[in-house]
N, C-alpha and C positions, 0 to 999 in steps of 0.2 A: 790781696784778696785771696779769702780761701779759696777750694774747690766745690765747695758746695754754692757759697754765693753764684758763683760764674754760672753753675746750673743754673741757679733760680733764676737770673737773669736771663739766662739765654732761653727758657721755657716762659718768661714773661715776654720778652722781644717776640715770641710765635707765637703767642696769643694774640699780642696786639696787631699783630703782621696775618693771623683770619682771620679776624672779627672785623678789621680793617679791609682786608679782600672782598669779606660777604657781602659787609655794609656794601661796599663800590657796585658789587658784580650784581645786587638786588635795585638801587638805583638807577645803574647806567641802563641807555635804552639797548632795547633789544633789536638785535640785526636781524632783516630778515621776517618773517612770516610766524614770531611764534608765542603772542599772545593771545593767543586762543580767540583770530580774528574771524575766521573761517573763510576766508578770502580763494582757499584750495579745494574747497569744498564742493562738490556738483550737487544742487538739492531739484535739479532739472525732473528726475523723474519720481518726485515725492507729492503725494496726491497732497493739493492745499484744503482748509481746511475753508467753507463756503458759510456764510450767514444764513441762518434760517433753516440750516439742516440740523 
C-alpha cells in the first residue's frame, strides 16, 4: 500500500470513529439533571398567573 492510501484510510477510520461517537453520545441517556427538566429550579417566589384577571 502506498502512503497516501494509509492516509485515506486512516482519516476514514476518524470519521467513522465521530459520527459513531456522536450518534452514541446523542442517543445514550443523559446522567443526572440535564434535560432541561427544571427539577433545580425554585419558581416558589414567582407571582402565578390567576383566572379571570
Amino acid at each position: 500500500m502506498n502512503f497516501q492510501l494509509v492516509i485515506v484510510l486512516l482519516l476514514f477510520i476518524a470519521a467513522v470513529w465521530y459520527v459513531g461517537r456522536t450518534i452514541y453520545h446523542s442517543v445514550s441517556a443523559k446522567k443526572g439533571c440535564g434535560a432541561n427538566c427544571k427539577c433545580g429550579v425554585d419558581f416558589s417566589n414567582i407571582d402565578q398567573l390567576k383566572p379571570g384577571k
